[in-house]
MDAnalysis code that builds the backbone (N, CA, C; Angstrom):
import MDAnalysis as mda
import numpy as np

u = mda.Universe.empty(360, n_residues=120, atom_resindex=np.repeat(np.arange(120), 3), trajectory=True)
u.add_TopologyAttr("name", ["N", "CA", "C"] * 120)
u.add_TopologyAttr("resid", np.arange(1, 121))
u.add_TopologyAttr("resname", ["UNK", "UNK", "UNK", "UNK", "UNK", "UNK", "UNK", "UNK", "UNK", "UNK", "UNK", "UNK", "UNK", "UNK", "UNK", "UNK", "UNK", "UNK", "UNK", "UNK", "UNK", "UNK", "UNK", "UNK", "UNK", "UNK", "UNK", "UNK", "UNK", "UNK", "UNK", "UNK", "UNK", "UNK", "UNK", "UNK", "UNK", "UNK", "UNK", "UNK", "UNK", "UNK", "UNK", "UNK", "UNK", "UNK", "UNK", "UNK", "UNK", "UNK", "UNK", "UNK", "UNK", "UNK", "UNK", "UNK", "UNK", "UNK", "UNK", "UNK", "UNK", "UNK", "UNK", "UNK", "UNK", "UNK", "UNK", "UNK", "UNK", "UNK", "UNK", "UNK", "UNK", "UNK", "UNK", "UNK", "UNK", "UNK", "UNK", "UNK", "UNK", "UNK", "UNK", "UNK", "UNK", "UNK", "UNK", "UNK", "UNK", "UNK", "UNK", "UNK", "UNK", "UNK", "UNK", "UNK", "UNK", "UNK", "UNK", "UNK", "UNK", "UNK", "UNK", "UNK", "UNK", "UNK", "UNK", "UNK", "UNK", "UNK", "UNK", "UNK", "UNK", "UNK", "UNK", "UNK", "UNK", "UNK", "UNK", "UNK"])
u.atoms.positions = np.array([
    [106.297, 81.851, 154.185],
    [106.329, 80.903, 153.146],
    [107.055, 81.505, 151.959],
    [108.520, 80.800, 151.965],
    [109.353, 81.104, 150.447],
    [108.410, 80.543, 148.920],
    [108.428, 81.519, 148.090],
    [108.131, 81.013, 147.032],
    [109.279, 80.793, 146.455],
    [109.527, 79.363, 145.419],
    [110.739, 78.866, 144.666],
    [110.677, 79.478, 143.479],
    [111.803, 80.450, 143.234],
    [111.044, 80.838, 141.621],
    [111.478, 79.801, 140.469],
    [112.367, 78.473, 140.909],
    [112.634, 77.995, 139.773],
    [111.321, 76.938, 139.637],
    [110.364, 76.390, 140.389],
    [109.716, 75.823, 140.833],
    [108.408, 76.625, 140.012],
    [108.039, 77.772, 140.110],
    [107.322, 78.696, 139.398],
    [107.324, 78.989, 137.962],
    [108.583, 78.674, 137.882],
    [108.929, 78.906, 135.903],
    [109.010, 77.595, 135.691],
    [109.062, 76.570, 136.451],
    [108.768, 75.224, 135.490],
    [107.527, 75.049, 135.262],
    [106.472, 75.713, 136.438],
    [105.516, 74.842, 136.246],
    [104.576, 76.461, 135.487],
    [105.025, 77.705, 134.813],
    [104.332, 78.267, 133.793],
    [105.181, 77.493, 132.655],
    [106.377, 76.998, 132.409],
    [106.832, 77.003, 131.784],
    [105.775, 74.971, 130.772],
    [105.219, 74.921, 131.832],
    [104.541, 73.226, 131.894],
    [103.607, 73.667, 131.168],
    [102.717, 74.968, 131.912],
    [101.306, 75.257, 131.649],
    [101.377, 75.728, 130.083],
    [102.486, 76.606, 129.618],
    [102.443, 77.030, 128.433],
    [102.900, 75.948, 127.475],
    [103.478, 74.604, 127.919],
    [103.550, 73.685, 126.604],
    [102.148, 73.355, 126.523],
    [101.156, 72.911, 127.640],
    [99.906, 72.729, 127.472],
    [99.312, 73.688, 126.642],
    [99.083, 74.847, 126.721],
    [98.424, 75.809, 126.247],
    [98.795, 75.367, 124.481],
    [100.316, 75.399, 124.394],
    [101.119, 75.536, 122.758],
    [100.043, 74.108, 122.484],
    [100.432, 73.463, 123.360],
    [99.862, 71.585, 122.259],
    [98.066, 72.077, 122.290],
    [97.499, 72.625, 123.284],
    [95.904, 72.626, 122.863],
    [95.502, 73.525, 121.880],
    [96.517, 74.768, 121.509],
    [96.472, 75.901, 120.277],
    [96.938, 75.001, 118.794],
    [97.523, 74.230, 119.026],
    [97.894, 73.596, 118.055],
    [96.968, 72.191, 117.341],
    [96.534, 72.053, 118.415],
    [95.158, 70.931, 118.178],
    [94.571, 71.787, 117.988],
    [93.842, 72.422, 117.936],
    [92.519, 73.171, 117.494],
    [92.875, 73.930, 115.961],
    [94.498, 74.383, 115.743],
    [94.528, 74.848, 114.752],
    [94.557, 73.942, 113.769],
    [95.127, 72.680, 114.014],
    [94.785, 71.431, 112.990],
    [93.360, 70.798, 113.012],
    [92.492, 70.974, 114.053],
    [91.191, 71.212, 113.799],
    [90.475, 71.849, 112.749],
    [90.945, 72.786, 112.972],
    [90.216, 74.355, 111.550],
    [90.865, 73.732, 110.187],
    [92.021, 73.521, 110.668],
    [92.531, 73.317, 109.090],
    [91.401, 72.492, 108.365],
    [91.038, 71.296, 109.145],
    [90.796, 70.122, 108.753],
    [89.575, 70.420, 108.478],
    [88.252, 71.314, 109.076],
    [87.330, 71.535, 108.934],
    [86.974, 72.325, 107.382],
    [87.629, 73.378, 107.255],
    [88.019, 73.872, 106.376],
    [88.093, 73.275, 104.933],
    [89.380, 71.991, 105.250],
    [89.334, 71.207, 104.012],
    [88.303, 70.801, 103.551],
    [87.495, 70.165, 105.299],
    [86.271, 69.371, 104.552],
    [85.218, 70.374, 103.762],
    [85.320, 71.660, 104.601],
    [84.192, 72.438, 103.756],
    [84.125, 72.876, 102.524],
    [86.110, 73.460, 102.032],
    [86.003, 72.870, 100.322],
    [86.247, 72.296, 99.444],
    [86.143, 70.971, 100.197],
    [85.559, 69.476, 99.414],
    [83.985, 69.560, 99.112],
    [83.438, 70.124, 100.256],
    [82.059, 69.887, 99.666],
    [81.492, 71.365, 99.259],
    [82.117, 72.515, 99.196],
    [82.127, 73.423, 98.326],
    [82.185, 72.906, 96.837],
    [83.361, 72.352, 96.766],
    [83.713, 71.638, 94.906],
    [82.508, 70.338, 94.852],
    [82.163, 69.756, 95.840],
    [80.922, 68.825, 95.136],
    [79.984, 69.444, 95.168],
    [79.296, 70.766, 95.856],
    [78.328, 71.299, 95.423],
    [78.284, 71.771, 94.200],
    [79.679, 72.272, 93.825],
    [79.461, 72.711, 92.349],
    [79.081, 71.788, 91.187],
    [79.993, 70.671, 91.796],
    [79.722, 69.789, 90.961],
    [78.119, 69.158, 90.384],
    [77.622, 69.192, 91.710],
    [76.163, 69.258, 91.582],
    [75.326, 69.905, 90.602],
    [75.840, 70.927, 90.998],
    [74.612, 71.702, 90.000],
    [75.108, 71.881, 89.155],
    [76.586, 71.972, 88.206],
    [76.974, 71.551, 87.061],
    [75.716, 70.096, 86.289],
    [75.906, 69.228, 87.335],
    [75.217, 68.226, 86.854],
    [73.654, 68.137, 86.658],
    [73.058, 69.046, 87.444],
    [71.947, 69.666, 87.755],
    [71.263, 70.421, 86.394],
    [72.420, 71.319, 85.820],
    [71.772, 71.884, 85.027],
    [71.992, 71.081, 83.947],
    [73.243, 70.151, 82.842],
    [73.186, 68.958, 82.299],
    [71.963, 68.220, 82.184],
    [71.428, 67.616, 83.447],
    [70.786, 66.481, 83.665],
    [69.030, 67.396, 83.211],
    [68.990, 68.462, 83.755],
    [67.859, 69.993, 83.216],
    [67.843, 69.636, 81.320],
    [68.913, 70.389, 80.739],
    [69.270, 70.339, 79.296],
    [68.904, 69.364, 78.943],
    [69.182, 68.041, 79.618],
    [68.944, 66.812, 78.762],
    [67.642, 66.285, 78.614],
    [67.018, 66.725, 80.257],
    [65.585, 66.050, 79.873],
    [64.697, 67.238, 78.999],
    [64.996, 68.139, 78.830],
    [64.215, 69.466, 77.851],
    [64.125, 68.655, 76.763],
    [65.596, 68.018, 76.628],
    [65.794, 67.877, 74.928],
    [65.027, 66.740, 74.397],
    [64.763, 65.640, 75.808],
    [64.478, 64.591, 75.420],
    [62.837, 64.386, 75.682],
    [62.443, 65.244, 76.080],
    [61.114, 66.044, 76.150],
    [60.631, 66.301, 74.979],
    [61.386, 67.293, 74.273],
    [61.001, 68.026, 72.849],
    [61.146, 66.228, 71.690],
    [61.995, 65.692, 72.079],
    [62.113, 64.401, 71.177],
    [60.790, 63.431, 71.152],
    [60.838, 63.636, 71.988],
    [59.277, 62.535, 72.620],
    [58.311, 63.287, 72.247],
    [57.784, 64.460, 72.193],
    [56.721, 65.183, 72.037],
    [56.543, 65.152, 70.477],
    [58.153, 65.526, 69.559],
    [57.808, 65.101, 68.032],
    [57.590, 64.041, 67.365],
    [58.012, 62.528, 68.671],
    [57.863, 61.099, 67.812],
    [55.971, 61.256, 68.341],
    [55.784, 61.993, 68.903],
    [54.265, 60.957, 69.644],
    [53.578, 62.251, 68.911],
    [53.720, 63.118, 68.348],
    [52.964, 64.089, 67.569],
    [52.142, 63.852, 66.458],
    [53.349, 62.744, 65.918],
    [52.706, 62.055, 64.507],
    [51.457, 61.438, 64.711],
    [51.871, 60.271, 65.912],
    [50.907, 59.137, 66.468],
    [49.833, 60.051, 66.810],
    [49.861, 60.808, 67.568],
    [48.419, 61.704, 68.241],
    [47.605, 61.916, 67.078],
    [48.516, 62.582, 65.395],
    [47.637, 63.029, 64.427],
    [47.188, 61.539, 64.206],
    [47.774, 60.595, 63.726],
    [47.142, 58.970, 63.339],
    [45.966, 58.943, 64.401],
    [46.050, 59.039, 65.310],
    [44.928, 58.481, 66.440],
    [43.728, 59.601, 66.170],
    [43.997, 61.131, 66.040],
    [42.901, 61.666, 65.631],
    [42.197, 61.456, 64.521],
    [43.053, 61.206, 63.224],
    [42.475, 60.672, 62.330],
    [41.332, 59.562, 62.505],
    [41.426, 58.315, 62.986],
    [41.423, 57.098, 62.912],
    [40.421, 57.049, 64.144],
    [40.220, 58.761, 64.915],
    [38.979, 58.627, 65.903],
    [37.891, 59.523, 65.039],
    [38.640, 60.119, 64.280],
    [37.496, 61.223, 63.070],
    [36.565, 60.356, 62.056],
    [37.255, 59.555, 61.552],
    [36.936, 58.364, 60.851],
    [35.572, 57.561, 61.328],
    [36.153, 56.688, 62.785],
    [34.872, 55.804, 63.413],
    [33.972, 57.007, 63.453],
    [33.912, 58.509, 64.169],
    [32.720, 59.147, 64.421],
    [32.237, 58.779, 63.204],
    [32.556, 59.483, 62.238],
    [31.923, 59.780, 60.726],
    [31.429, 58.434, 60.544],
    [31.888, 57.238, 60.417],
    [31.308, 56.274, 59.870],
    [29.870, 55.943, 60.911],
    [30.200, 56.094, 62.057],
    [29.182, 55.956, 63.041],
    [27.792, 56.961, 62.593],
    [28.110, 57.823, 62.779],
    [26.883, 58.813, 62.114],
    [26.542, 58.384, 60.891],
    [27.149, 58.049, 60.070],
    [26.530, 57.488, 58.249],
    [25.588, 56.377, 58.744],
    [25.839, 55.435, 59.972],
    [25.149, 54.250, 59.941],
    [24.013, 54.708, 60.710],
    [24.378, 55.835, 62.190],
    [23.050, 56.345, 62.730],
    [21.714, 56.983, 61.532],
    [22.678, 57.814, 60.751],
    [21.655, 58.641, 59.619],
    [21.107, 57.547, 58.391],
    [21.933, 56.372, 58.408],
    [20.920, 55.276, 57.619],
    [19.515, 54.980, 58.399],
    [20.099, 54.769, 59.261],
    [19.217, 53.713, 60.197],
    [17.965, 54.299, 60.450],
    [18.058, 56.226, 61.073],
    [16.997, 57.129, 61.215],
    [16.089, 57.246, 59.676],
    [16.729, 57.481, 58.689],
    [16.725, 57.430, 57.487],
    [15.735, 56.465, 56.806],
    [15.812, 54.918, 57.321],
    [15.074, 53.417, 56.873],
    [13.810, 53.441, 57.787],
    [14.189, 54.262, 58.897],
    [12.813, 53.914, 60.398],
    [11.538, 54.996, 59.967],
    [11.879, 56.169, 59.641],
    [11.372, 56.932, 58.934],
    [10.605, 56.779, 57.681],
    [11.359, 55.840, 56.828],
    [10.689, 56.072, 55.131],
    [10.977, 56.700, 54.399],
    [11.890, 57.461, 54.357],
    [12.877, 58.631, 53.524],
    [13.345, 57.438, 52.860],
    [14.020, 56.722, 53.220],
    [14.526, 55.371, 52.243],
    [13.608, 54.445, 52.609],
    [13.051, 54.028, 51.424],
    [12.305, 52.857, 51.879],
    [12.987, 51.415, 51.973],
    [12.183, 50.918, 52.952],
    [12.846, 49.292, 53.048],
    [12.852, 48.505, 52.028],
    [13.865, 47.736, 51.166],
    [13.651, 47.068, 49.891],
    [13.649, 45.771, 50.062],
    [12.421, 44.898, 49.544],
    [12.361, 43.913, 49.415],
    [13.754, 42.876, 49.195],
    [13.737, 41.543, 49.406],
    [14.902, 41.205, 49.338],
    [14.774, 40.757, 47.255],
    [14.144, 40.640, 46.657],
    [14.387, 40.615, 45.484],
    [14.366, 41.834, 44.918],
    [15.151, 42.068, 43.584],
    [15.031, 43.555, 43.064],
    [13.953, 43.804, 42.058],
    [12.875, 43.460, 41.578],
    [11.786, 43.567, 40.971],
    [11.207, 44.370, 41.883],
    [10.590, 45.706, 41.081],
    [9.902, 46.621, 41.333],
    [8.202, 45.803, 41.949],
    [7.670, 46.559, 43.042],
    [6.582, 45.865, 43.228],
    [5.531, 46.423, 42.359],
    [4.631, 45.602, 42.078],
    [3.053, 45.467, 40.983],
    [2.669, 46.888, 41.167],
    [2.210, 47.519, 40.020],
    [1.102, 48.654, 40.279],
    [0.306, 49.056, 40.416],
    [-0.633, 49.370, 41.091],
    [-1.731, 49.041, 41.448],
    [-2.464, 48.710, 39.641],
    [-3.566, 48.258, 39.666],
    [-4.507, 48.545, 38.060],
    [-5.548, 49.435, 38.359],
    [-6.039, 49.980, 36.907],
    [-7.395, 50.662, 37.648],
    [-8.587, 49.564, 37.465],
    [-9.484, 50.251, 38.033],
    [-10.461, 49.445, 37.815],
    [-11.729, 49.482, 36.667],
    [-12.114, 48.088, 36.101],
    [-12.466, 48.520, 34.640],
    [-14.006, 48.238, 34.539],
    [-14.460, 49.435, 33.549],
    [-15.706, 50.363, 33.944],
    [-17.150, 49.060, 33.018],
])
């Protein structure tokens, strides 16, 4: 059995365009992979650029809110210091009238009669 050698170099000569076109797809593969990876290399950055922004802003707007509602908290403590206190003035009347420390006053203001003595 003759081997053809022109028959032999066409058909490495076949196998190696195959080989060139599948090296060449795969290298436009990578390329492409590549790109995509820094595309999303640059949006990760972008991220946390925005990340730390979006951080800064709510700190700030944190500290803003904490000084408008600071005031209000003192108003509301006030204005809960207040009812106690008045509450206790009315408890310490009230213990105060049940007791006899203050006596209960007639509803007219004339002092009541004194006793008299009795005559000999």
């Amino acid at each position: 059995m003759a081997i053809d050698p022109a028959n032999t170099v066409q058909a490495l000569t076949e196998r190696t365009e195959e080989v060139v076109l599948i090296v060449r797809k795969n290298v436009e593969e990578v390329q492409e992979r590549a790109r995509k990876l820094s595309d999303a290399d640059e949006r990760a950055e972008a991220l946390k650029e925005s990340s730390k922004q979006f951080e800064k802003t709510s700190i700030r707007l944190k500290r803003s809110y904490d000084e408008e509602n600071s005031c209000c908290n003192q108003k509301k403590r006030k204005l809960v210091v207040v009812i106690v206190v008045g509450v206790l003035v009315i408890i310490l009347i009230i213990v105060l009238l049940a007791t006899g420390v203050i006596p209960a006053g007639s509803s007219s203001s004339t002092p009541p009669p004194m006793p008299t003595a009795p005559k000999p």
